[in-house]
C-alpha positions as protocol buffer text, in pm:
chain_id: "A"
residue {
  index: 1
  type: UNK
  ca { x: 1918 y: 29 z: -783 }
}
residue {
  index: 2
  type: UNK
  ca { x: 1625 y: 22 z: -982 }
}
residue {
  index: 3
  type: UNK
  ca { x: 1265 y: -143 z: -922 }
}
residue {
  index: 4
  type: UNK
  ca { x: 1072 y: -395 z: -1138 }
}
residue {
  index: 5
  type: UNK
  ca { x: 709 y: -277 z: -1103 }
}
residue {
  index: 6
  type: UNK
  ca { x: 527 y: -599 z: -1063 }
}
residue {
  index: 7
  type: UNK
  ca { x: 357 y: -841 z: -825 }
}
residue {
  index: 8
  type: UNK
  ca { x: 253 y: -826 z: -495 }
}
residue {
  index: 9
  type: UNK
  ca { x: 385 y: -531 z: -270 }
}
residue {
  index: 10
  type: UNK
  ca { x: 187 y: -551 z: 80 }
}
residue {
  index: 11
  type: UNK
  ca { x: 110 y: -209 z: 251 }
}
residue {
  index: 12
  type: UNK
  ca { x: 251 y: -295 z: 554 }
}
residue {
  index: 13
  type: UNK
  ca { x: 44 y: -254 z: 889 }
}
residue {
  index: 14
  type: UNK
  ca { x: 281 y: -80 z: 1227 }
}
residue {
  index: 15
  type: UNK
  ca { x: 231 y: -348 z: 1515 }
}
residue {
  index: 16
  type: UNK
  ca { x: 254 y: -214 z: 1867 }
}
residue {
  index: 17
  type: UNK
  ca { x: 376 y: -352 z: 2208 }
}
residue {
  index: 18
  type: UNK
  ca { x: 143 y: -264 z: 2479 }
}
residue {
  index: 19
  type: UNK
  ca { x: 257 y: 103 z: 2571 }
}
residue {
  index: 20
  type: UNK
  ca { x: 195 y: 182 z: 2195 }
}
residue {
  index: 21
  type: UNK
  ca { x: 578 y: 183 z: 2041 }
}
residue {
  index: 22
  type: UNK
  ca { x: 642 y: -28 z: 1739 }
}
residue {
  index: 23
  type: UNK
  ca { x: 701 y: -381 z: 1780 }
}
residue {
  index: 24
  type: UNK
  ca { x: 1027 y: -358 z: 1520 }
}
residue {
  index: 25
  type: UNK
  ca { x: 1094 y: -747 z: 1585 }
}
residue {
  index: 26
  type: UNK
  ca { x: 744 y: -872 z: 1483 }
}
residue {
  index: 27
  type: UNK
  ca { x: 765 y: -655 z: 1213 }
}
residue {
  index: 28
  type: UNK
  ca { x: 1037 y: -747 z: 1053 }
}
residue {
  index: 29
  type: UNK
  ca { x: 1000 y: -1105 z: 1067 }
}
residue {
  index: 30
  type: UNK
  ca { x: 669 y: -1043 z: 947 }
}
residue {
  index: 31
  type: UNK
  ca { x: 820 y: -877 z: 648 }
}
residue {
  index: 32
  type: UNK
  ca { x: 1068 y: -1210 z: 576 }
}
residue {
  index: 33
  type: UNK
  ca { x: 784 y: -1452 z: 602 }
}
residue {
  index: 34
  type: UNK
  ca { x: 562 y: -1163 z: 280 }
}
residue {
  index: 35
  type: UNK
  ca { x: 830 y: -1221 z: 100 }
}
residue {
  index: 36
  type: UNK
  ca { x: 948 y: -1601 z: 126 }
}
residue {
  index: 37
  type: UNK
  ca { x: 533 y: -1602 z: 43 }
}
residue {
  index: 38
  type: UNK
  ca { x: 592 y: -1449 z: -270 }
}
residue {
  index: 39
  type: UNK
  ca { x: 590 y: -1102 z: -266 }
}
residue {
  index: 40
  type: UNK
  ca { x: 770 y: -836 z: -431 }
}
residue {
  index: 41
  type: UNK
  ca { x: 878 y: -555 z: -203 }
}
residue {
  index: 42
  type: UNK
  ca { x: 748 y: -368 z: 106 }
}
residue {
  index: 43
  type: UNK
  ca { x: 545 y: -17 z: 131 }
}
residue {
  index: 44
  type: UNK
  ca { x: 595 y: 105 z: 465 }
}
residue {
  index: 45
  type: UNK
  ca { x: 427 y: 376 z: 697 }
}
residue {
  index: 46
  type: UNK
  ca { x: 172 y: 435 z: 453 }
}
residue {
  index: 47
  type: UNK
  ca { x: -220 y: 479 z: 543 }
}
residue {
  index: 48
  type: UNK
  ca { x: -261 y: 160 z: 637 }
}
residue {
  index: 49
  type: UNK
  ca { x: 89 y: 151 z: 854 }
}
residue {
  index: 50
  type: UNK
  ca { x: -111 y: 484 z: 1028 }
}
residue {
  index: 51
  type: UNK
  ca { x: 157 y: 677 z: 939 }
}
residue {
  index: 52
  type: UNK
  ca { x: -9 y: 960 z: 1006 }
}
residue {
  index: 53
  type: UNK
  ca { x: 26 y: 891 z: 1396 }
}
residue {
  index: 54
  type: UNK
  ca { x: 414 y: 838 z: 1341 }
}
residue {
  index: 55
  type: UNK
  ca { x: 651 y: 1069 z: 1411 }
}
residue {
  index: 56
  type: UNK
  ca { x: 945 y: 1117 z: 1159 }
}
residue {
  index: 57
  type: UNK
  ca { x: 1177 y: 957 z: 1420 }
}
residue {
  index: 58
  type: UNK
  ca { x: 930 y: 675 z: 1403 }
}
residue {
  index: 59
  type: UNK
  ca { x: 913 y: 641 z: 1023 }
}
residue {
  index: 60
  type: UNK
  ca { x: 1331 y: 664 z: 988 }
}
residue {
  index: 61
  type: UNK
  ca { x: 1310 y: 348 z: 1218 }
}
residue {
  index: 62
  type: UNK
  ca { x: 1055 y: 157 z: 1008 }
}
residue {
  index: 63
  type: UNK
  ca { x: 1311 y: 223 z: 668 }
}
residue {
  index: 64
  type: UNK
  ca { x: 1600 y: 126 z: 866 }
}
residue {
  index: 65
  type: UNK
  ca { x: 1470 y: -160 z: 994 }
}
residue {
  index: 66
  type: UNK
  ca { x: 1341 y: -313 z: 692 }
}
residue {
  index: 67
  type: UNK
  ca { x: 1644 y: -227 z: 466 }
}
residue {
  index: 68
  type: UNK
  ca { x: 1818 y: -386 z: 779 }
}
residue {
  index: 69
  type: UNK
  ca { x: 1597 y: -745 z: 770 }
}
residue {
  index: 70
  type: UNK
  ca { x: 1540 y: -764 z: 394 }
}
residue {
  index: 71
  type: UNK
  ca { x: 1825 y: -713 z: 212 }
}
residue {
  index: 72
  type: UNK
  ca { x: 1770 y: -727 z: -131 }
}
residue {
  index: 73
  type: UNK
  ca { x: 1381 y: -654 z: -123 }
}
residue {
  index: 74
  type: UNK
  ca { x: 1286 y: -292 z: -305 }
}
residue {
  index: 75
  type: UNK
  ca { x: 1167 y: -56 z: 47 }
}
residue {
  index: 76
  type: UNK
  ca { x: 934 y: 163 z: -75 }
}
residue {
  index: 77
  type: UNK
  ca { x: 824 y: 447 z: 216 }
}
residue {
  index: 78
  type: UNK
  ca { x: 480 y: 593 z: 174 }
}
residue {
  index: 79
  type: UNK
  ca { x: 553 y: 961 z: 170 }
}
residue {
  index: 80
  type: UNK
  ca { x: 266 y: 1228 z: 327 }
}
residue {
  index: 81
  type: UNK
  ca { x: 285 y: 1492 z: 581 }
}
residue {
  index: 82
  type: UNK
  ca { x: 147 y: 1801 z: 669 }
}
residue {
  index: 83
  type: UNK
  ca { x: 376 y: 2009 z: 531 }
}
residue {
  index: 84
  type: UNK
  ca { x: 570 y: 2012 z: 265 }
}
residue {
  index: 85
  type: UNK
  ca { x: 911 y: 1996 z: 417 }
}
residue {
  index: 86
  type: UNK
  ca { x: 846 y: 1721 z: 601 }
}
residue {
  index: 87
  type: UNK
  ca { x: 739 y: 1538 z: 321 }
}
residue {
  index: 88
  type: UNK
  ca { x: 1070 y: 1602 z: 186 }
}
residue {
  index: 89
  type: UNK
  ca { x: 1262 y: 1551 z: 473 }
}
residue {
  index: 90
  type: UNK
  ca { x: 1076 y: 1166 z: 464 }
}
residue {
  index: 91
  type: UNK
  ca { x: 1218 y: 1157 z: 116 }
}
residue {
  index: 92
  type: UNK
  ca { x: 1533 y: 1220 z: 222 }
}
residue {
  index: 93
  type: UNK
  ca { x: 1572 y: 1025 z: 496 }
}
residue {
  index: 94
  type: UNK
  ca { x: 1420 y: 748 z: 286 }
}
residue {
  index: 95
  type: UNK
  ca { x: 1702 y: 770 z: 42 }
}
residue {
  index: 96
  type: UNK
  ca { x: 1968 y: 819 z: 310 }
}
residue {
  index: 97
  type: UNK
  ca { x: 1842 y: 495 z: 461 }
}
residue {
  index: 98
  type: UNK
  ca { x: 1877 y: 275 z: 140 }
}
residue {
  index: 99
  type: UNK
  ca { x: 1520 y: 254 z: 37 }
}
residue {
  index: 100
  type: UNK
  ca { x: 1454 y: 224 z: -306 }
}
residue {
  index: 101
  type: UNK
  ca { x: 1192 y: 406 z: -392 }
}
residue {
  index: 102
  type: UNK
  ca { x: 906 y: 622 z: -281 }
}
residue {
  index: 103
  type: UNK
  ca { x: 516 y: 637 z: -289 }
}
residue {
  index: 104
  type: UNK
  ca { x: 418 y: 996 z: -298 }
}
residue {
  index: 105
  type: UNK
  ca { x: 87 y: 1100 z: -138 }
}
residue {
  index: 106
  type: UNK
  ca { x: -86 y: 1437 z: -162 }
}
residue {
  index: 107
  type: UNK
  ca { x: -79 y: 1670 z: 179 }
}
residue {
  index: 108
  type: UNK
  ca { x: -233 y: 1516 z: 474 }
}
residue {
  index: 109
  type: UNK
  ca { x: -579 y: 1722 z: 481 }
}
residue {
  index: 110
  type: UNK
  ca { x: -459 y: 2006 z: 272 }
}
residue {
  index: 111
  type: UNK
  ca { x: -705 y: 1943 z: -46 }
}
residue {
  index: 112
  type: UNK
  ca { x: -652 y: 2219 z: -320 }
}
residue {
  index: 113
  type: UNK
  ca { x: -593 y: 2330 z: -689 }
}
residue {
  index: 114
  type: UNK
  ca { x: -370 y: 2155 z: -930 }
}
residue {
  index: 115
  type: UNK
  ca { x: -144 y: 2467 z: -857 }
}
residue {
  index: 116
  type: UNK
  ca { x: -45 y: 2372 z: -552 }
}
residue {
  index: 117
  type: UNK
  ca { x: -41 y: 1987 z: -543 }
}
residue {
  index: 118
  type: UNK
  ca { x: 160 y: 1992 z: -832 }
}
residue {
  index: 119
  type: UNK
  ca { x: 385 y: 2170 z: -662 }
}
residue {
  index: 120
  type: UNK
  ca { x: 429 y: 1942 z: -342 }
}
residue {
  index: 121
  type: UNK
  ca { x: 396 y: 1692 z: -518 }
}
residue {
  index: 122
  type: UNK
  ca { x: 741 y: 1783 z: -752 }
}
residue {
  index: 123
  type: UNK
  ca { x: 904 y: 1930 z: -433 }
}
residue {
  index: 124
  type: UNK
  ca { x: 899 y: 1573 z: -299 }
}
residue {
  index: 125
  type: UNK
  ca { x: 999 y: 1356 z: -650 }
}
residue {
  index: 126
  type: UNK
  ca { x: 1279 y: 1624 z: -728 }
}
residue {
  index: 127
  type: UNK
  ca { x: 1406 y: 1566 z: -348 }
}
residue {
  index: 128
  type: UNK
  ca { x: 1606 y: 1255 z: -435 }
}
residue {
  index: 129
  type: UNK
  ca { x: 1652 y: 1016 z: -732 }
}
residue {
  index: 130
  type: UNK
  ca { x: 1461 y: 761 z: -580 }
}
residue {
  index: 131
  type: UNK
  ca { x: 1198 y: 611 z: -821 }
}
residue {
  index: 132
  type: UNK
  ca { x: 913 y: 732 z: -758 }
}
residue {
  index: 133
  type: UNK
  ca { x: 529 y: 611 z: -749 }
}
residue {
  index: 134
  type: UNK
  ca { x: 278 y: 873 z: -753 }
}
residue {
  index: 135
  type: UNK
  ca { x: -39 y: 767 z: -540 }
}
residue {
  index: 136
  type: UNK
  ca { x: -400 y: 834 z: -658 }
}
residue {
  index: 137
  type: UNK
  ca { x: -640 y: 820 z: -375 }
}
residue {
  index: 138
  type: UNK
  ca { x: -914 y: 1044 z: -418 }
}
residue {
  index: 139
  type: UNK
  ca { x: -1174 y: 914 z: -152 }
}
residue {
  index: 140
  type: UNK
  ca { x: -914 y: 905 z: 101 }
}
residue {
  index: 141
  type: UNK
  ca { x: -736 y: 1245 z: 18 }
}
residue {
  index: 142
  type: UNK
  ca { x: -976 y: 1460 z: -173 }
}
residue {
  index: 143
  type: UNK
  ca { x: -710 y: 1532 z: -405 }
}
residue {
  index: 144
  type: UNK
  ca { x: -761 y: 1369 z: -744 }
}
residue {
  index: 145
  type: UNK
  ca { x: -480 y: 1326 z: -967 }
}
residue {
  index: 146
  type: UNK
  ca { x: -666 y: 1259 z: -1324 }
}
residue {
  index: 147
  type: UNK
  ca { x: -435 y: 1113 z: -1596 }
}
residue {
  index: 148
  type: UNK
  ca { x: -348 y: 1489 z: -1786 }
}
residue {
  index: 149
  type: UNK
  ca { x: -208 y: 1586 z: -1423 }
}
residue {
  index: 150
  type: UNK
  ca { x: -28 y: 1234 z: -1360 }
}
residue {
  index: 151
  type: UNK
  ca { x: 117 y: 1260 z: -1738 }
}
residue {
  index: 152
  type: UNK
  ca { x: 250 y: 1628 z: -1653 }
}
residue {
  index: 153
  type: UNK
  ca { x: 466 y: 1504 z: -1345 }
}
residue {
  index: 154
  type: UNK
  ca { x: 579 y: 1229 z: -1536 }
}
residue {
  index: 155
  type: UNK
  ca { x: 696 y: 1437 z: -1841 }
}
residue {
  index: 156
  type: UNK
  ca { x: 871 y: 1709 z: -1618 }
}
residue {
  index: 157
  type: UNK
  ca { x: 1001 y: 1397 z: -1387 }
}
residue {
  index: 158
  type: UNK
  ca { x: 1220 y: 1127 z: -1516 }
}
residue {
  index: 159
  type: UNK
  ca { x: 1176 y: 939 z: -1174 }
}
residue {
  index: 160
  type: UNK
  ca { x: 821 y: 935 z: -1150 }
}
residue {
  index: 161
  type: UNK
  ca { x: 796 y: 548 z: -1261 }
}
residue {
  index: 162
  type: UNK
  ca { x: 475 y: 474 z: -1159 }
}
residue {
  index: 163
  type: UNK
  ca { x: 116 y: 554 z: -1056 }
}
residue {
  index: 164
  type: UNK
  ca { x: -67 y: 357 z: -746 }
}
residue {
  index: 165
  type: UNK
  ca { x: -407 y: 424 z: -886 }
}
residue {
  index: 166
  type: UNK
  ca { x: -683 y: 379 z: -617 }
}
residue {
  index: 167
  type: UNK
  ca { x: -962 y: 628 z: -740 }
}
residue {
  index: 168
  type: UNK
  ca { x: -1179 y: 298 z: -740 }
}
residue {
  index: 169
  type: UNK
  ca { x: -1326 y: 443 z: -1074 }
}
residue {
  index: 170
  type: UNK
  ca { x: -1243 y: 132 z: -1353 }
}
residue {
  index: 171
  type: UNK
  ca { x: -1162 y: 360 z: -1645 }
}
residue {
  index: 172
  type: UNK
  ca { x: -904 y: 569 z: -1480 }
}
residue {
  index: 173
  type: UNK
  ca { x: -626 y: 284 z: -1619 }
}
residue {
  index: 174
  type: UNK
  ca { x: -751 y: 315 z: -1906 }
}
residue {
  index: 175
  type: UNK
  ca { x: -735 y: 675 z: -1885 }
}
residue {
  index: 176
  type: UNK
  ca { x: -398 y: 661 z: -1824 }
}
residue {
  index: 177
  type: UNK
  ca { x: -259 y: 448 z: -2052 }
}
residue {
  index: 178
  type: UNK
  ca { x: -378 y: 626 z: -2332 }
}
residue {
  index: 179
  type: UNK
  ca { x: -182 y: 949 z: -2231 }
}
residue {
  index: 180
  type: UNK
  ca { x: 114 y: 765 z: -2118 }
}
residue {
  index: 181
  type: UNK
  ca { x: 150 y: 467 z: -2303 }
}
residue {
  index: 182
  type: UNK
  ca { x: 410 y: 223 z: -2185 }
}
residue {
  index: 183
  type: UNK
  ca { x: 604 y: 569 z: -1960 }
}
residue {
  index: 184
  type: UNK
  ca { x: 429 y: 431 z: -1648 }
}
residue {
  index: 185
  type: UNK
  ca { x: 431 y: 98 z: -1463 }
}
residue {
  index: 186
  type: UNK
  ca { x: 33 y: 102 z: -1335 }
}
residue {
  index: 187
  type: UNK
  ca { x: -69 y: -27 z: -1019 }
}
residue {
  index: 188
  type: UNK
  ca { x: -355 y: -132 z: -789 }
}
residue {
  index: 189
  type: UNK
  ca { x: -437 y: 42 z: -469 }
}
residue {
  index: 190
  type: UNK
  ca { x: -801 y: -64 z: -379 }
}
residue {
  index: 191
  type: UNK
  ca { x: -824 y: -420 z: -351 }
}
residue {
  index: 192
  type: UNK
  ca { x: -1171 y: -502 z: -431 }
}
residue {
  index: 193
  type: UNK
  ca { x: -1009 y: -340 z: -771 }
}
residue {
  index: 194
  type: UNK
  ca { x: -740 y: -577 z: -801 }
}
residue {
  index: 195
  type: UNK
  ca { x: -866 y: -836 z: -1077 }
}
residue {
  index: 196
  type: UNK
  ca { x: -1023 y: -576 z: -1284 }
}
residue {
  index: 197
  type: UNK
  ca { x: -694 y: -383 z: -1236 }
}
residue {
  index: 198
  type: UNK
  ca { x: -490 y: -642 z: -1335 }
}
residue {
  index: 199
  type: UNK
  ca { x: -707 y: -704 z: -1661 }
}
residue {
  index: 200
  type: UNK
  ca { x: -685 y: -361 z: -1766 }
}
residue {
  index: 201
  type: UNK
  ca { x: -270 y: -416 z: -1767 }
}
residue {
  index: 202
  type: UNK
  ca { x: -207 y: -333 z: -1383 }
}
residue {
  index: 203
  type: UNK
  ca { x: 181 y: -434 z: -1354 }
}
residue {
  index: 204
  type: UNK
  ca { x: 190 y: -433 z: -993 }
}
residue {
  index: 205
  type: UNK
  ca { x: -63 y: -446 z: -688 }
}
residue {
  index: 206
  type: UNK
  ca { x: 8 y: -268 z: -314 }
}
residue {
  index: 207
  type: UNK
  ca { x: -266 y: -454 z: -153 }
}
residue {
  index: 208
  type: UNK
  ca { x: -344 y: -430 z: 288 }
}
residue {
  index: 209
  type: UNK
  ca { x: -496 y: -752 z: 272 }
}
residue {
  index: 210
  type: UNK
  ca { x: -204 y: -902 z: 139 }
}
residue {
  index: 211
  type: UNK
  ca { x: -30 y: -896 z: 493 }
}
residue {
  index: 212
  type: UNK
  ca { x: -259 y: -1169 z: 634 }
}
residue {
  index: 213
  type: UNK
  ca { x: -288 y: -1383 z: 288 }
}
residue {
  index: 214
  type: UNK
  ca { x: 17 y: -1311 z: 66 }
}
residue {
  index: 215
  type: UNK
  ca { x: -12 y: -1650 z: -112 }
}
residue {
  index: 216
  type: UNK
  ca { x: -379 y: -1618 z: -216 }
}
residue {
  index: 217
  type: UNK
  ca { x: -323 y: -1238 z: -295 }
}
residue {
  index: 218
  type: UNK
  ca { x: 1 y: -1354 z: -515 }
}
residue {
  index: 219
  type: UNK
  ca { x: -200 y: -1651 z: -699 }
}
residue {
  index: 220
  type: UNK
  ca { x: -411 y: -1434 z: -752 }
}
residue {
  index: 221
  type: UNK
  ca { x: -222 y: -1127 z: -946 }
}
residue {
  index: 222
  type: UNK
  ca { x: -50 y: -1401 z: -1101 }
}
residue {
  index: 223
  type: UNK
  ca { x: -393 y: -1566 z: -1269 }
}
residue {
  index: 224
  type: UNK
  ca { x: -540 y: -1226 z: -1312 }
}
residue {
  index: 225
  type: UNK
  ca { x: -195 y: -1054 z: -1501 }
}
residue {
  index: 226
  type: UNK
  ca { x: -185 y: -1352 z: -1707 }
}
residue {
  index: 227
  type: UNK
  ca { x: -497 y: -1292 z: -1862 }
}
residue {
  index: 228
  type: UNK
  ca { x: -636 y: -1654 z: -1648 }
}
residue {
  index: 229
  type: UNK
  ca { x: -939 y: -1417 z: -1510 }
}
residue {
  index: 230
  type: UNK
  ca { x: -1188 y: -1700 z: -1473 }
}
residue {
  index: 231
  type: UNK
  ca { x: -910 y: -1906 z: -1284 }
}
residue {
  index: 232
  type: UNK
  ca { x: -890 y: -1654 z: -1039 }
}
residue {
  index: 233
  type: UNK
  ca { x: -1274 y: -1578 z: -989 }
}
residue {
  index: 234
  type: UNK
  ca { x: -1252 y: -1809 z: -697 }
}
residue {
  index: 235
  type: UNK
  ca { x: -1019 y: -1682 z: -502 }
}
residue {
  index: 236
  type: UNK
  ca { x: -1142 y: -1355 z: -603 }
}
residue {
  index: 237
  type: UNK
  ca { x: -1474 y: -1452 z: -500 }
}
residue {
  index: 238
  type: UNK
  ca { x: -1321 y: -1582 z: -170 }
}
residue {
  index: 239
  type: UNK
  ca { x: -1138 y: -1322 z: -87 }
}
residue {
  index: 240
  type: UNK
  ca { x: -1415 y: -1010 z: -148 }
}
residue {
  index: 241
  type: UNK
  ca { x: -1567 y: -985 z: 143 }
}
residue {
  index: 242
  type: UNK
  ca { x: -1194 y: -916 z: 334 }
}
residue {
  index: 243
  type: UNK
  ca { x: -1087 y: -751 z: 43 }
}
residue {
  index: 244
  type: UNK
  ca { x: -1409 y: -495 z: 120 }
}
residue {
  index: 245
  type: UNK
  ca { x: -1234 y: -424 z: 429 }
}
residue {
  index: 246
  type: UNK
  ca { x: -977 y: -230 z: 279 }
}
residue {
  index: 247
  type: UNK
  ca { x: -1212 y: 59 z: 148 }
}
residue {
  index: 248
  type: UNK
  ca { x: -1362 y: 134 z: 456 }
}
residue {
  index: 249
  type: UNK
  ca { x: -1275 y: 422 z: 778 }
}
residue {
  index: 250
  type: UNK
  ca { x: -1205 y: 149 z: 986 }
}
residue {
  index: 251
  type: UNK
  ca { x: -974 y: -57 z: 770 }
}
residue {
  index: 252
  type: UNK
  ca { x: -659 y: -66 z: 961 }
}
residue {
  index: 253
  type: UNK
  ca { x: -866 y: -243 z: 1251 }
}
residue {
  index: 254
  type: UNK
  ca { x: -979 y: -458 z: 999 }
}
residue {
  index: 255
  type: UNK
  ca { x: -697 y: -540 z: 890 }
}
residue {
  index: 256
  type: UNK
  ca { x: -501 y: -560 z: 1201 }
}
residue {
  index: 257
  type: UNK
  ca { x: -786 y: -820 z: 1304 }
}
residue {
  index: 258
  type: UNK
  ca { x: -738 y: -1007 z: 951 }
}
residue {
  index: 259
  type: UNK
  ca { x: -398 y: -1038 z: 1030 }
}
residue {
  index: 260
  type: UNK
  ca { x: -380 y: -1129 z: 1375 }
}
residue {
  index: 261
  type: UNK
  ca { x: -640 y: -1417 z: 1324 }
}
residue {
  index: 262
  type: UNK
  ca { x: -511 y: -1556 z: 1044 }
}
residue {
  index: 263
  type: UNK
  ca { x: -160 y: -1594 z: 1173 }
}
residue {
  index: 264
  type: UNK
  ca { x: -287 y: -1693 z: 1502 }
}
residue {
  index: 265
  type: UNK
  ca { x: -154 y: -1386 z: 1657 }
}
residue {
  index: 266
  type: UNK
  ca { x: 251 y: -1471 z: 1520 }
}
residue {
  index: 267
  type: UNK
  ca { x: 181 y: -1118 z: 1340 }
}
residue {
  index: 268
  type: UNK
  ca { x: 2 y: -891 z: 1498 }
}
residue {
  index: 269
  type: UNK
  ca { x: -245 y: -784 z: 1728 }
}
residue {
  index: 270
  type: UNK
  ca { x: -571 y: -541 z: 1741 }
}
residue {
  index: 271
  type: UNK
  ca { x: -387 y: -241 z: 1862 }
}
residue {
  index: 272
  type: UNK
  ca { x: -426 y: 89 z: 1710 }
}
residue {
  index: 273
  type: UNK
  ca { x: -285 y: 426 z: 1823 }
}
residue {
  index: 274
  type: UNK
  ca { x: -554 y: 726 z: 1904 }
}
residue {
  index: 275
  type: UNK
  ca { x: -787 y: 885 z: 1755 }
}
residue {
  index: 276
  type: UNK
  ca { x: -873 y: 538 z: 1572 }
}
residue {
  index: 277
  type: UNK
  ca { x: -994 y: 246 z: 1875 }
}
residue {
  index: 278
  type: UNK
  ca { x: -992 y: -128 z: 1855 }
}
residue {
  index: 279
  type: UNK
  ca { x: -1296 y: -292 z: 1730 }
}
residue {
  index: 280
  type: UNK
  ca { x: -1526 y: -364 z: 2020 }
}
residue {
  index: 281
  type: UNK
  ca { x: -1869 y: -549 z: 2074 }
}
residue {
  index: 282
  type: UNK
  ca { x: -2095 y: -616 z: 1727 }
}
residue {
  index: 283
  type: UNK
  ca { x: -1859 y: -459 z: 1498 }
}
residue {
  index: 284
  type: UNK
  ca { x: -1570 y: -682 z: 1632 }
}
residue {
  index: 285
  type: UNK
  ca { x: -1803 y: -1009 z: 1642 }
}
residue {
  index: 286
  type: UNK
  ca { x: -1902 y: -965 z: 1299 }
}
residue {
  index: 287
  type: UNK
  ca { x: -1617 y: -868 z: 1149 }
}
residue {
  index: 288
  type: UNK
  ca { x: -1454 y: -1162 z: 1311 }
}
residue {
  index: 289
  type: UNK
  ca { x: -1690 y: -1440 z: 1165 }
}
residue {
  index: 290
  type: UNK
  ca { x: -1588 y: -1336 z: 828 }
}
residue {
  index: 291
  type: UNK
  ca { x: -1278 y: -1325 z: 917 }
}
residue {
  index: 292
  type: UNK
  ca { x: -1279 y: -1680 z: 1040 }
}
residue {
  index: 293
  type: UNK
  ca { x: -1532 y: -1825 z: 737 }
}
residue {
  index: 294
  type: UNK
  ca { x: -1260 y: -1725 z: 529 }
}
residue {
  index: 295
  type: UNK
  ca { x: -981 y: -1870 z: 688 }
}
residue {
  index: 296
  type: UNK
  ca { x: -1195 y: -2185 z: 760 }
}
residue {
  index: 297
  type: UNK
  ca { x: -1278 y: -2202 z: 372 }
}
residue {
  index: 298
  type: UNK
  ca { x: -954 y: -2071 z: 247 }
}
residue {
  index: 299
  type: UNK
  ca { x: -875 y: -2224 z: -135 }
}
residue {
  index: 300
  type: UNK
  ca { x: -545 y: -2453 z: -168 }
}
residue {
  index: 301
  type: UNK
  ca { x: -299 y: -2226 z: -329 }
}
């Protein structure tokens, strides 16, 4: 089955019971309520899910259980390792499990040449015929995939679809699109990006703090694609100071707090597996008093 690149597609946090293994029931109904909210399909176990703390018994649960609780929504698993067989192995399992497409990531610290993140990167779009979106994240990866070496997987990869471009530099879509034209469906990865994404033609937006607001995040990729950018300033304007959270080392206890608070805990709670730690003293009290100005001034949508 194929994917229509477009809308809202949270990155999905992993929730934890107390001893630190996934809470698969609050995730998944977590998941329904995204997307009876509006959005368009899931991206699991990526950075924000910590799925570098998962093990690939872990991250085969997390696709099963989503294709499980939302049939009919597009799974898409975020794809990274430390090697490249795993990464292919995810791939495989991902297809296997009845996702429907993949985002590939770069190696987990490994940061080289073209040379050789070309070649992980192909080893893990050729491993299935999943469509596949190819993730951009220099800041967070230290491997930067400019538009030339984007357009080069693309043209030796039918199923590369699209590109999740999070660089946070504003003329990489247009970079893009005038290599590839219309070959690519572009999205939005860093979501203090999102409105100037979706102006520059951004089809689709994988957004963290999406998990804890999907109707304001959806409004607002719906005002923003439709060229309504002035209509959407003030939820944009709203939203920026959460929306910062994203693009920062702590952002999945960010998050995690965004989303526990603003569904009164229904969704989530502050825990985090090792090496990262919950928020704690100042950090925690100030991060929560945005958290809870927001919520308290939060736009009807």
């Amino acid at each position: 089955m194929s994917i229509e690149w477009k809308g809202v597609m949270p990155a999905t946090l992993t929730q934890f019971n107390a001893d630190l293994t996934i809470d698969h029931a609050q995730m998944a109904e977590h998941g329904k309520w995204l997307v009876e909210n509006g959005c368009t399909a899931i991206v699991c176990h990526g950075s924000l899910g910590e799925g570098a703390t998962l093990s690939f018994a872990e991250k085969v649960g997390l696709q099963k259980m989503y294709v499980e609780a939302l049939p009919g929504t597009p799974i898409i698993p975020g794809v990274a390792s430390l090697s490249t067989k795993e990464a292919v192995d995810i791939a495989k399992a991902a297809k296997d499990n009845g996702c429907r497409g993949l985002m590939v990531l770069p190696p987990y610290l490994y940061a080289s040449d073209w040379r050789e993140m070309k070649a992980h990167m192909s080893a893990v779009i050729s491993a299935t015929d999943l469509p596949c979106i190819i993730y951009n994240n220099p800041v967070a990866y230290k491997t930067d995939f400019t538009p030339k070496h984007i357009k080069e997987l693309a043209d030796e990869h039918a199923n590369v679809e699209s590109v999740k471009e999070s660089s946070t530099d504003a003329r990489r879509i247009a970079g893009i699109r005038e290599l590839c034209g219309d070959r690519l469906a572009l999205g939005v990865g860093v979501d203090d990006c999102a409105l100037e994404g979706a102006a520059m033609g951004a089809k689709f937006w994988i957004t963290g703090v999406g998990g804890a607001f999907p109707k304001h995040n959806v409004k607002l990729w719906d005002l923003g694609t439709s060229g309504k950018v002035e209509e959407a300033m003030p939820i944009y304007t709203w939203m920026l100071e959460m929306l910062r959270m994203d693009t920062v080392v702590k952002f999945v206890q960010l998050i995690k707090l965004q989303q526990n608070l603003a569904s009164g805990g229904k969704f989530g709670n502050n825990r985090v597996r090792p090496p990262r730690l919950e928020l704690e003293g100042k950090e925690l009290a100030d991060a929560t008093a945005i958290i809870e100005k927001a919520i308290a001034t939060a736009p009807a949508v």
